[in-house]
C-alpha positions as CSV (number, residue, x, y, z in Angstrom):
1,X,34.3,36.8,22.5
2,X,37.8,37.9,24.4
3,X,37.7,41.5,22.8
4,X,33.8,41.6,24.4
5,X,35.0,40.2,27.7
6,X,37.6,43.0,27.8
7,X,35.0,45.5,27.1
8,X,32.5,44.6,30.1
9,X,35.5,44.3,32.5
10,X,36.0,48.0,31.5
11,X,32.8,49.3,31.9
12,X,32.1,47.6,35.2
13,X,34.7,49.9,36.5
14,X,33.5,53.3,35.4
15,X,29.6,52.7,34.6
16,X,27.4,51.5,37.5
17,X,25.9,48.4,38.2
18,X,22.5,48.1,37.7
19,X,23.1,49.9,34.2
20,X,26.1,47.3,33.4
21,X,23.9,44.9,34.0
22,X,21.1,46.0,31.5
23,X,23.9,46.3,28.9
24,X,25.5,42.7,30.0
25,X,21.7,41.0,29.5
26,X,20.7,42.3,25.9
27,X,24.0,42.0,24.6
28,X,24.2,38.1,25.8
29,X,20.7,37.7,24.6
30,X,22.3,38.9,21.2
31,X,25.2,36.8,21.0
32,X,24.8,33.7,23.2
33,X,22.3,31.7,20.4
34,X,25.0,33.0,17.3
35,X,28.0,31.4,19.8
36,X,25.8,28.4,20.0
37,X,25.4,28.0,16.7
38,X,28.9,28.4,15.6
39,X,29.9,25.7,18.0
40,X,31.3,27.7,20.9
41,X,29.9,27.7,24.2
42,X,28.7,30.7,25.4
43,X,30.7,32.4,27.6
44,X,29.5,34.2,31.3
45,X,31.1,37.5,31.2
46,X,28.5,38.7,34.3
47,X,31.0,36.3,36.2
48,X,33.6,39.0,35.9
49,X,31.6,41.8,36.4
50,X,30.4,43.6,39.9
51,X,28.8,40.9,42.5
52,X,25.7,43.3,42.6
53,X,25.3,43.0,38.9
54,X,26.3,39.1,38.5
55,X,23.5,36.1,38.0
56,X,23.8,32.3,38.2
57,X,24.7,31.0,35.0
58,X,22.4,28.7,33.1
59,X,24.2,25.4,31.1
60,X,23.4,24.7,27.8
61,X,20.4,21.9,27.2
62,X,21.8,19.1,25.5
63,X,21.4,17.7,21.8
64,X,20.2,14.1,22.4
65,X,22.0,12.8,19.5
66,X,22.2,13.6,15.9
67,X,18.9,12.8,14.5
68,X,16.6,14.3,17.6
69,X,15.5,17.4,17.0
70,X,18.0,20.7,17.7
71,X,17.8,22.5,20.3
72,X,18.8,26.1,20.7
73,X,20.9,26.7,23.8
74,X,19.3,29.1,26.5
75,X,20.8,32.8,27.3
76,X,24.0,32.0,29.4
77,X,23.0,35.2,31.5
78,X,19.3,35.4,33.3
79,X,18.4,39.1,33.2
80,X,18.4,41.1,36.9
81,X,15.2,42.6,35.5
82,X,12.1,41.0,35.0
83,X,11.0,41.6,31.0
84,X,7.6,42.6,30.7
85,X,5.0,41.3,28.8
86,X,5.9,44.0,26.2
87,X,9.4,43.4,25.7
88,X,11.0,41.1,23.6
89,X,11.7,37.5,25.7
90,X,14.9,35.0,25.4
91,X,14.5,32.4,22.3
92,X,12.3,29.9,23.5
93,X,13.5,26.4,23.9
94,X,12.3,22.6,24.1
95,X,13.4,20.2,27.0
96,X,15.8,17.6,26.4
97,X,13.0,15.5,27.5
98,X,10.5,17.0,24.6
99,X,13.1,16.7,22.2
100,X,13.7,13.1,22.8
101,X,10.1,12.1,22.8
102,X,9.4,13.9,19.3
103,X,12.6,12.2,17.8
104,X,11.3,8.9,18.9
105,X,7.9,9.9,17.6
106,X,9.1,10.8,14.0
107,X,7.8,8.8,11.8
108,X,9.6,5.9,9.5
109,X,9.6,5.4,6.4
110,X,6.4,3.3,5.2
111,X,7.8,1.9,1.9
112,X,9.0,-2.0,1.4
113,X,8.8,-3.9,-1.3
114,X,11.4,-3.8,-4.7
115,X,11.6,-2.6,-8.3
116,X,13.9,-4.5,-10.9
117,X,15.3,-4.6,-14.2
118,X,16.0,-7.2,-16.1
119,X,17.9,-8.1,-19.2
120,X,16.6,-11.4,-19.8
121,X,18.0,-14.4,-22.5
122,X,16.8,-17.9,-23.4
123,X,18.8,-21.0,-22.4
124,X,17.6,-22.3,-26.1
125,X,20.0,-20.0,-27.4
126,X,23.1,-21.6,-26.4
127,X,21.6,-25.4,-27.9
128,X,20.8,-24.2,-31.4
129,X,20.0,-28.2,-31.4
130,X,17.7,-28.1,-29.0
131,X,14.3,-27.9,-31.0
132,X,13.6,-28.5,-34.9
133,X,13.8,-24.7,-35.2
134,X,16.3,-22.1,-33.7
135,X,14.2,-19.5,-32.0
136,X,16.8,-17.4,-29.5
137,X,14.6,-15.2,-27.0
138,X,16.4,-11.7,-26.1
139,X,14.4,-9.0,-23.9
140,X,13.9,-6.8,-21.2
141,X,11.6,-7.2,-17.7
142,X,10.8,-4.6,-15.7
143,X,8.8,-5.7,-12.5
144,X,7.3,-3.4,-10.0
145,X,6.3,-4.3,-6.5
146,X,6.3,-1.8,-4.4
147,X,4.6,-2.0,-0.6
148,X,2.9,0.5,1.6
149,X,3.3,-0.1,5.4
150,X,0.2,0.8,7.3
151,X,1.7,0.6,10.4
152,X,4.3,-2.2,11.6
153,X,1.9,-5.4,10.9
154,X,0.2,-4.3,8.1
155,X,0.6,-3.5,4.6
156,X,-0.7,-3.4,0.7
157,X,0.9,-3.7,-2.4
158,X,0.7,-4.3,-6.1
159,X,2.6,-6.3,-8.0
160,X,3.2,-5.5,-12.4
161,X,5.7,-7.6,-14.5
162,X,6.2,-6.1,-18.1
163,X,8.1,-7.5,-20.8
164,X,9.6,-6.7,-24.6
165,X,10.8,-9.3,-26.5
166,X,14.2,-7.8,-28.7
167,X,14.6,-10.6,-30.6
168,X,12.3,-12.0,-33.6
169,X,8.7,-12.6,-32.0
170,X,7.5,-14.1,-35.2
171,X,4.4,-12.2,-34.4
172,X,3.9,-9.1,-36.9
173,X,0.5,-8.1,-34.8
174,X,2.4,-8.0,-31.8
175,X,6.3,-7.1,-32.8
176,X,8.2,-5.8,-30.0
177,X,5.6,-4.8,-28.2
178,X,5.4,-4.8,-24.5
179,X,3.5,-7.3,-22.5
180,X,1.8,-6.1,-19.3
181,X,1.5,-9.2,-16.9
182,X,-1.7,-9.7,-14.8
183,X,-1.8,-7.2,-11.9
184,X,-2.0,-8.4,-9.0
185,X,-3.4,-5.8,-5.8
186,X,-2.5,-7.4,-1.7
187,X,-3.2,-6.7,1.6
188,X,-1.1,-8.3,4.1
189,X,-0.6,-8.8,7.8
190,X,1.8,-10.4,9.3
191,X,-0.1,-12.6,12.0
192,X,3.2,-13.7,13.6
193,X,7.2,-12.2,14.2
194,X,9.3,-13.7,17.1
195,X,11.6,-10.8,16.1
196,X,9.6,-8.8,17.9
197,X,9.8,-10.7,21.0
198,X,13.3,-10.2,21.5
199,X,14.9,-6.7,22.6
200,X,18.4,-6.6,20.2
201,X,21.3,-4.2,21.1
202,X,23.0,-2.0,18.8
203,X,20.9,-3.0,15.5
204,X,21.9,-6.8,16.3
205,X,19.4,-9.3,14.7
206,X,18.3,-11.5,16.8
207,X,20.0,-15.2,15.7
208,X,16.3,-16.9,14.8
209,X,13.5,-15.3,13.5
210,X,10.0,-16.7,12.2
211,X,7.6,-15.1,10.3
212,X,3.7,-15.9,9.8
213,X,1.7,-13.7,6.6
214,X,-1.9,-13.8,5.8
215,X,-2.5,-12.4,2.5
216,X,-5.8,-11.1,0.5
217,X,-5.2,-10.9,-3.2
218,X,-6.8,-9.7,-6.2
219,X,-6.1,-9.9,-9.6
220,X,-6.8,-7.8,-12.6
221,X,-6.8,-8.8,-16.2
222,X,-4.3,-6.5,-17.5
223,X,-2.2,-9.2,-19.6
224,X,-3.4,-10.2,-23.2
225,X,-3.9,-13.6,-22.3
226,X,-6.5,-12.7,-19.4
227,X,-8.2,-10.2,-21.8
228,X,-8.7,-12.8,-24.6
229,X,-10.3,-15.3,-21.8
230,X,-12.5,-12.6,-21.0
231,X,-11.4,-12.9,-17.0
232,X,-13.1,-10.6,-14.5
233,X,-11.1,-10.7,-11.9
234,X,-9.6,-13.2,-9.6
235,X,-9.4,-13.1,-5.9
236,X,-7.7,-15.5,-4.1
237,X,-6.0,-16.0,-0.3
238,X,-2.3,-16.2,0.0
239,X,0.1,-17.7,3.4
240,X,4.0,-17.1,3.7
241,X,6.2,-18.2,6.4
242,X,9.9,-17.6,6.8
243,X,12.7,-18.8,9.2
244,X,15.5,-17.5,10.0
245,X,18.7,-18.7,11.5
246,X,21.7,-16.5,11.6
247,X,22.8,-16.4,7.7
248,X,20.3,-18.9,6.7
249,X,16.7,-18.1,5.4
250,X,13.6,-21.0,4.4
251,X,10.4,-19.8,2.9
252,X,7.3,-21.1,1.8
253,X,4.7,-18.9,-0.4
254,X,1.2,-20.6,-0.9
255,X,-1.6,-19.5,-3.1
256,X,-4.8,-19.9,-3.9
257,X,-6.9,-18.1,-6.3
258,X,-10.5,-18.7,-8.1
259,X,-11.4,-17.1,-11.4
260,X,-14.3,-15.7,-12.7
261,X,-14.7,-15.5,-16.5
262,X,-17.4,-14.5,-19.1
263,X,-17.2,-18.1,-20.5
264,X,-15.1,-21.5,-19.5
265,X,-13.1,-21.4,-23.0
266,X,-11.5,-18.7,-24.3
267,X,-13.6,-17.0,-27.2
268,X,-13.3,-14.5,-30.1
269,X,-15.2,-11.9,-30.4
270,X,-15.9,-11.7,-33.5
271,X,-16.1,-14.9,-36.2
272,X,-12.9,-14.7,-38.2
273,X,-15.1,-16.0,-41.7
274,X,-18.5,-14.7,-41.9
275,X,-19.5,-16.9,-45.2
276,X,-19.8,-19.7,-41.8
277,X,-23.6,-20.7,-41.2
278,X,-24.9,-21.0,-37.9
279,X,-26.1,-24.4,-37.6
280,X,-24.6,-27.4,-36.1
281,X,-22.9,-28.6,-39.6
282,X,-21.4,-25.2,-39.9
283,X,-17.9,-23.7,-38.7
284,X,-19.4,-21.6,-35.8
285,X,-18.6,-23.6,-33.3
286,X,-15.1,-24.9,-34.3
287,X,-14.4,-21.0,-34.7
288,X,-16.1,-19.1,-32.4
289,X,-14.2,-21.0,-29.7
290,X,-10.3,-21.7,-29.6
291,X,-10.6,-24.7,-27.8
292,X,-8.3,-24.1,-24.7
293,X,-10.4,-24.2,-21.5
294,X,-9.6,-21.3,-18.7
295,X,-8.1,-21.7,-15.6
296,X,-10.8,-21.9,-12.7
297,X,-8.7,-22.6,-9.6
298,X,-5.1,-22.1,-9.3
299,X,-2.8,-23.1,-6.3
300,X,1.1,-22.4,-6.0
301,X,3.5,-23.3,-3.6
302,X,6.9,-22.4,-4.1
303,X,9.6,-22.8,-1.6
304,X,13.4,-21.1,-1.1
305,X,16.6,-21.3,0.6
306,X,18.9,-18.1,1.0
307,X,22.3,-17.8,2.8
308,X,24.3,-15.1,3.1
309,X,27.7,-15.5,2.5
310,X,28.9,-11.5,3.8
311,X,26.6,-8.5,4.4
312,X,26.1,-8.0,0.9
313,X,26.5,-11.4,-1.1
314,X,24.1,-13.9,-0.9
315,X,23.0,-17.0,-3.0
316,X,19.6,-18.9,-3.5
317,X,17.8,-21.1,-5.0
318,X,13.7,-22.2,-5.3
319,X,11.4,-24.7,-6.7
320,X,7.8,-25.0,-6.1
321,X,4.6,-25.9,-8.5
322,X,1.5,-24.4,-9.6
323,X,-1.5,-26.7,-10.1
324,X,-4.3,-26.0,-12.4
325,X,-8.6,-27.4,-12.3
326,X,-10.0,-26.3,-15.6
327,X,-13.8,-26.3,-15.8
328,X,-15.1,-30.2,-16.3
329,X,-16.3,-31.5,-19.4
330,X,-19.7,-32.3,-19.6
331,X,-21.1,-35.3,-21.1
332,X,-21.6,-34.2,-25.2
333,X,-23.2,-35.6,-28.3
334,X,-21.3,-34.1,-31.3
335,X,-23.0,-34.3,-34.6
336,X,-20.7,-35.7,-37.8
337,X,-21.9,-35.5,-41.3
338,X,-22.5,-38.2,-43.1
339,X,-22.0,-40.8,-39.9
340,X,-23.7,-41.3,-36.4
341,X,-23.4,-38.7,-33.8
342,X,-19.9,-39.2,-31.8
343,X,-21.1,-39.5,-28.2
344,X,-18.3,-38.1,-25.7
345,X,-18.5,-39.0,-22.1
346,X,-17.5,-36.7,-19.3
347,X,-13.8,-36.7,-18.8
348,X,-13.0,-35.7,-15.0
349,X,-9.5,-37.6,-14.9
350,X,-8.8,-34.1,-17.2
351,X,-9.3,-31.7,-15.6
352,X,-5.8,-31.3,-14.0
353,X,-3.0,-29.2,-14.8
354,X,0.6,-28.7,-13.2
355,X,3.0,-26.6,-14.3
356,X,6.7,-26.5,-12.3
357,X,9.0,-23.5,-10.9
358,X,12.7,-23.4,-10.4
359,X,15.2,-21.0,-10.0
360,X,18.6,-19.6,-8.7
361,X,20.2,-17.0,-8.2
362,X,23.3,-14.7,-6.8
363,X,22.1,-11.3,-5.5
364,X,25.2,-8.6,-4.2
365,X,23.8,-5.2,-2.8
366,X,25.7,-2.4,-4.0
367,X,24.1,0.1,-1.4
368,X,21.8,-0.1,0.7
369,X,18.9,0.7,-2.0
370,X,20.6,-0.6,-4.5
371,X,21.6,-4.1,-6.0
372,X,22.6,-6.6,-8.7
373,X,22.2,-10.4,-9.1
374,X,22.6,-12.8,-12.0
375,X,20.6,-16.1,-12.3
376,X,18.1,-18.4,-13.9
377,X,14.1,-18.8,-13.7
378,X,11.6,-21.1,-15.4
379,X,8.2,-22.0,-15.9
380,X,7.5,-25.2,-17.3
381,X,5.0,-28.2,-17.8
382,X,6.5,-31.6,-17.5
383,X,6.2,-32.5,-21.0
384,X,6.8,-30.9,-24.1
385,X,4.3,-30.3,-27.1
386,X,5.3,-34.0,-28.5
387,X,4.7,-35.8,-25.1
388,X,8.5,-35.9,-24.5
389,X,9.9,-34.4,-21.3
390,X,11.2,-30.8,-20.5
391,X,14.9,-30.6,-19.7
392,X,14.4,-28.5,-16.1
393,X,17.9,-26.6,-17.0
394,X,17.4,-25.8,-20.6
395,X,14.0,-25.7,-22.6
396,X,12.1,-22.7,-24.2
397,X,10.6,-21.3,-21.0
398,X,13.8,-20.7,-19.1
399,X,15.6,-17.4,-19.0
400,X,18.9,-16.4,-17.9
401,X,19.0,-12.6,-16.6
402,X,21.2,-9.9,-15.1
403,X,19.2,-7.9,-13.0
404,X,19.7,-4.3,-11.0
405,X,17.0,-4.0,-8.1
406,X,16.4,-1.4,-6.3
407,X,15.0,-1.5,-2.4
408,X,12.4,1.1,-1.5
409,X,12.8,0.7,2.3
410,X,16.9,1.8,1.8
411,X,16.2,4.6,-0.2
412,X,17.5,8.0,0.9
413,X,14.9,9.8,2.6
């Protein structure tokens, strides 16, 4: 730019002015934008040149700040002719105004919600003593549960657990296969954040926070165990709430979900011996029907603490239950051969099942999309297949894993 300044001093002194002038305004329409873009600011070399030929120089707009949209500086010199419509005009530019509103209005991000990995091992493996028969569980879990913001209060979702069982299933049929989970489809709103209320400064979080969701649910019988019950579907209503204070997090999830199944007891569909007869003496109903009632109504309540020890390691732990009606049991006159007809009364008081939840954990985040945590999950009924009681540490149901998660609202985009 000093070699072209030395050149317009020199033909300001032997060329005249109004043609110095033409030469001065499409040589700074030329270089002004490449000087801008190299980083330089553009220099004013009509400043040097004859008063009759000089014009009022026009500053640079400003670049809000690295993320607004960039702005190409204007011509530093404003041509002493007017162009017309014909000619070719200066590049043209946005206002530092514009540029700030369509900065703020770009839009975020819309995904939430997690994906994780799971290498998974039962606590029955370390107390080879802990049943009649040493059955060590080994596998992997994959869970997807990803979330699509609608806009900041709204959202849905589905949520898939799979899993593959490394060690011996002792299931030929069903060796090492994987196990899809029911899937479960949500729509939620969040009815309530005091966040929002308060105005932070520089990203701070506000020290309490609390949380109200409404959720609409619907599951779908993609799991084995669903599909052999014959289960339509099963919608249900769902309520979480979550405080915050500072490092410290309490949640409670609640749920409640209803059923809907070709038949109350799980059923074959085809007879397993066909020499059976069909009348009451015979085997049909003893084998067209395994026995075990289905699930009609469901609730689970599960709650959490969560503190965070630094920015990236935190610690937790949850308990809840899940509570079980099964379809009642009718008053029933059962034939028996060779004896009186067994008369069985209607048995309400059974109708109830509970199953418990507990878990813990250490998560660390790696990255911001990106982390890894260690810790143990069961679920469990109270008592064991011989009416003694399940250890709540160690007992077939419980799993230790090493997990790597992975954040879809921190994801690089």
């Amino acid at each position: 730019m000093s070699r072209f300044a030395v050149f317009l001093r020199l033909r300001a002194q032997f060329v005249p002015a109004h043609v110095a002038a033409t030469v001065v305004c499409a040589l700074g329409i030329v270089f002004a934008p490449t000087a801008a873009l190299a980083g330089d600011p553009p220099d004013t070399p009509a400043a040097s040149a004859a008063p009759a030929a000089a014009a009022p120089a026009v500053a640079p707009a400003a670049v809000p700040d690295a993320a607004a949209v960039v702005v190409t500086p204007a011509p530093a010199v404003a041509p002493a002719v007017p162009a017309s419509p014909t000619e070719s005009a200066a590049p043209s530019t946005l206002p530092v105004a514009t540029a700030e509103v369509a900065a703020t209005e770009k839009k975020t991000w819309p995904w939430r919600g997690t994906i994780a990995f799971r290498n998974l091992t039962g606590t029955t493996a370390f107390a080879p003593d802990y049943e009649q028969s040493y059955l060590p569980y080994e596998g992997l879990g994959l869970m997807i549960a990803p979330r699509f913001q609608l806009n900041d209060t709204m959202s849905v979702g589905i949520w898939q657990y799979a899993t593959v069982e490394l060690s011996n299933t002792g299931n030929s049929t069903y060796y090492r296969e994987p196990q899809l989970s029911d899937t479960m489809l949500s729509f939620a709103w969040s009815a309530l954040n005091t966040a929002a209320w308060f105005k932070s400064e520089k990203g701070e979080k506000p020290p309490s926070a609390f949380v109200l969701t409404l959720q609409g649910m619907l599951g779908l019988p993609t799991s084995k165990a669903s599909i052999a019950k014959q289960l339509y579907t099963a919608p249900g209503i769902g309520l979480s709430a979550r405080y915050t204070w500072r490092d410290l997090t309490v949640s409670l999830t609640s749920r409640f979900q209803h059923s809907f199944y070709k038949s109350t007891t799980m059923q074959y569909n085809a007879q397993p011996i066909t020499t059976c007869t069909g009348d009451a003496f015979g085997c049909d109903p003893s084998l067209q029907s395994s026995g075990v009632r289905s699930t009609q109504n469901r609730i689970l309540a599960i709650g959490s603490l969560s503190y965070s020890i630094t920015d990236k390691l935190s610690v937790s732990v949850s308990a809840g239950e899940i509570m079980d009606w099964l379809p009642s049991l009718s008053a029933a006159t059962i034939p028996v051969v060779g004896s009186s007809p067994t008369q069985l009364a209607a048995a309400g008081d059974q109708n109830f099942r509970a199953l418990m939840y507990w878990g813990a954990g250490v998560d660390y985040s790696i990255l911001s999309w990106l982390g890894a945590g260690i810790g143990l999950e069961t679920y469990n009924s109270q008592l064991k297949a011989d009416s003694t009681y399940e250890t709540p540490m160690i007992n077939r149901y419980t799993t230790a894993y090493l997990e790597l998660s992975v954040a879809l609202d921190g994801l690089p985009h």
